[in-house]
C-alpha positions in Angstrom: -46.4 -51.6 7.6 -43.2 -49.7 8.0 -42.4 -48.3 11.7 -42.4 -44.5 12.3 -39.4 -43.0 13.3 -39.0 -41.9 16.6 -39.2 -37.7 16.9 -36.1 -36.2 17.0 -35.2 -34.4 20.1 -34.1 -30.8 19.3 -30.7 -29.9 20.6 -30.6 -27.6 23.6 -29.6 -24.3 22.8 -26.1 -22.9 23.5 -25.7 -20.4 26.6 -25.6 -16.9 25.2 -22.8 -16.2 26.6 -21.0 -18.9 24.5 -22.5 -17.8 21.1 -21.4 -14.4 21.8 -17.9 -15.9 22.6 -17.9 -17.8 18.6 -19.2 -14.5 17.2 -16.5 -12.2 18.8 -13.8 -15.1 17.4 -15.4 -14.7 13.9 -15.0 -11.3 13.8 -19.2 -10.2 14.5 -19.2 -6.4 14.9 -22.6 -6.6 15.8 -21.4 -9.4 18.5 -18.8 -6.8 19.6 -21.7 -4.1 19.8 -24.0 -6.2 22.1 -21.4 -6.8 24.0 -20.4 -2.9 24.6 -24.0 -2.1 25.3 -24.4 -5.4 27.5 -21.6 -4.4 29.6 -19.9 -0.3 28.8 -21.9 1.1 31.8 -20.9 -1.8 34.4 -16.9 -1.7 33.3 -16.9 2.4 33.5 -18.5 2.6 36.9 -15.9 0.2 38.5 -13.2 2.4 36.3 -14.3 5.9 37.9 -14.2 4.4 40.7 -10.4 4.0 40.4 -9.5 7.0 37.7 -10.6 10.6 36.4 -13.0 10.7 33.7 -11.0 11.1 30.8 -8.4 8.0 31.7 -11.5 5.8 32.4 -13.6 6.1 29.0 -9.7 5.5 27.5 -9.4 2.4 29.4 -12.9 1.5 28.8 -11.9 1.7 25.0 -9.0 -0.3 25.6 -11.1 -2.8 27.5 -13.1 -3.5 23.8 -10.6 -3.2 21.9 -8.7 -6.0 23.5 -12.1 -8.1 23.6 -11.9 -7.1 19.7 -8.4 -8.2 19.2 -8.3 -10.9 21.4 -11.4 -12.6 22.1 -9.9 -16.0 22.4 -8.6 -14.6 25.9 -12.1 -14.8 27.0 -13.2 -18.6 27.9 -16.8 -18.5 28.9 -16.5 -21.7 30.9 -14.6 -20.1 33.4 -16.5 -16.9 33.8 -19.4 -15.0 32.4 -18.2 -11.8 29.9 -18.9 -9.3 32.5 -17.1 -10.7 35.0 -14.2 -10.8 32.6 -14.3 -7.4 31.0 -14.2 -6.3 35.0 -10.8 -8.2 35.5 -9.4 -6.5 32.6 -10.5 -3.2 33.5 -8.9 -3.7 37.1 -6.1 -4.7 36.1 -5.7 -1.9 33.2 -7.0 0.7 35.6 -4.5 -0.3 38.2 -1.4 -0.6 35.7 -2.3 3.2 34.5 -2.4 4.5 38.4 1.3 2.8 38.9 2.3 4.3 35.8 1.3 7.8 37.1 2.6 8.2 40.2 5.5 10.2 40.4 9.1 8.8 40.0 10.8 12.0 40.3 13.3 11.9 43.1 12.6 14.8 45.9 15.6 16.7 46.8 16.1 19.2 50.4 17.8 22.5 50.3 20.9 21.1 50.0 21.2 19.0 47.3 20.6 15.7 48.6 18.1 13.1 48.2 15.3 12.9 49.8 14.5 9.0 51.3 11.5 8.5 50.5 9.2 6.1 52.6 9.3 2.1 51.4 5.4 2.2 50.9 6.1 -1.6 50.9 4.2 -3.3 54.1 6.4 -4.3 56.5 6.9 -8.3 58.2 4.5 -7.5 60.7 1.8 -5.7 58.5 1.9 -8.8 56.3 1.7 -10.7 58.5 -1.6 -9.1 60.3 -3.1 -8.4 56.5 -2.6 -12.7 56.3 -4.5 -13.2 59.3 -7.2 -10.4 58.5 -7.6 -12.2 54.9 -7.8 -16.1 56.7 -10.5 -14.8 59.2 -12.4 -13.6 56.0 -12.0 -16.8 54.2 -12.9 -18.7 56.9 -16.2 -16.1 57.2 -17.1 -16.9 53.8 -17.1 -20.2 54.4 -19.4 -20.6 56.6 -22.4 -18.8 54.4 -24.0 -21.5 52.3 -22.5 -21.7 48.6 -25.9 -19.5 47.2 -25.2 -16.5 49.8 -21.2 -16.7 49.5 -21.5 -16.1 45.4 -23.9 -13.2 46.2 -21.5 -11.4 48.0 -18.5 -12.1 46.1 -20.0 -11.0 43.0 -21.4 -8.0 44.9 -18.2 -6.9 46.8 -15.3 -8.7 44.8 -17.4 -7.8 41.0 -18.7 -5.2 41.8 -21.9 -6.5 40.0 -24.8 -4.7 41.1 -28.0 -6.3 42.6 -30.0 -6.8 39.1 -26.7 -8.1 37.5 -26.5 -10.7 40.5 -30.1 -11.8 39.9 -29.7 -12.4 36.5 -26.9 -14.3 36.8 -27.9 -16.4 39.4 -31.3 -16.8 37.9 -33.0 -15.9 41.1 -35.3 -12.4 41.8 -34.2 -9.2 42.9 -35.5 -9.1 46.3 -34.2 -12.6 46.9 -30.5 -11.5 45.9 -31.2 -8.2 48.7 -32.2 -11.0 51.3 -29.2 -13.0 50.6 -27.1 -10.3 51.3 -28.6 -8.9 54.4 -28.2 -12.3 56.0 -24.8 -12.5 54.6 -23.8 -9.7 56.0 -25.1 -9.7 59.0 -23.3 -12.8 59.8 -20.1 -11.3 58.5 -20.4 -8.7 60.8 -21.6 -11.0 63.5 -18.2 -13.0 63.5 -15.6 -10.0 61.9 -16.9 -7.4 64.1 -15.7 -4.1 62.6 -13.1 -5.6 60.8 -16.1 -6.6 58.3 -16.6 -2.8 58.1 -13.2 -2.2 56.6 -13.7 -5.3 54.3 -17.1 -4.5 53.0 -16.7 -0.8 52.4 
């Protein structure tokens, strides 16, 4: 009598987020297209936030279009897409608002240059913006690991409450608990200096 085989145990399946990562590097438009509808309206809301309409839906193409051309930029193990695409956005949104301020030097009624200001912070600024960003570190710190995530994706993402509870695989209304005790010992310890942070 031969012996039966033990059943094979089927594989686990692969996050989504790293399937969509192989599709994008072998060139799946529709991989690209779930992608834009997964994550369009969450990249243009933090980019109005920062630009007029018109400059944000051109970043917001540029955002795809570099997921397009480069999608071996994005590593999934170190950070879901979204969180990425938001990154990129940031960084292109804040590139285009350097860009556009104006260079032009300002002359008075005699010819000369105007000095303009050194919008550079000074010693003492930096040195009170350091302190301000310890105190906050050390703020988030205390918060168990669960509630300091929620508000960094919240306030640092910008991820709204539904993004945060699907990523962190927990309900909506625990995600709204979470940051109400957050907060409140944010503000508890920071004062109204957790106003300024927050807002």
């Amino acid at each position: 009598m031969t012996k039966a085989s033990p059943p094979q145990q089927a594989q686990p399946e692969p996050p989504p987020e790293l399937l969509l990562a192989a599709r994008l590097r072998r060139r799946d438009e529709r991989a690209l297209a779930e992608a834009y509808d997964l994550h369009a309206a969450a990249v243009y809301g933090v980019l109005t936030r920062l630009l007029d309409t018109a400059s944000a839906q051109e970043i917001l193409q540029d955002v795809f279009v570099r997921l397009w051309e480069r999608p071996e930029a994005y590593d999934p193990a170190r950070a879901g897409l979204r969180s990425y695409l938001l990154v990129v956005a940031r960084s292109r949104a804040l590139d285009r608002l350097r860009a556009t301020k104006v260079t032009a030097p300002l002359y008075t009624e005699d010819g000369a240059e105007w000095p303009l200001p050194d919008e550079q912070p000074g010693p003492a600024q930096r040195s009170e913006n350091e302190a301000r960003h310890r105190r906050v570190r050390q703020a988030l710190g205390g918060l168990s690991p669960a509630h300091r995530e929620t508000v960094e994706r919240a306030y640092l993402r910008g991820e709204t409450r539904e993004d945060i509870a699907a990523g962190m695989g927990v309900p909506v209304g625990t995600v709204k608990s979470r940051l109400s005790h957050a907060l409140g010992h944010l503000r508890r310890l920071l004062g109204e200096e957790a106003r300024s942070w927050l807002d």
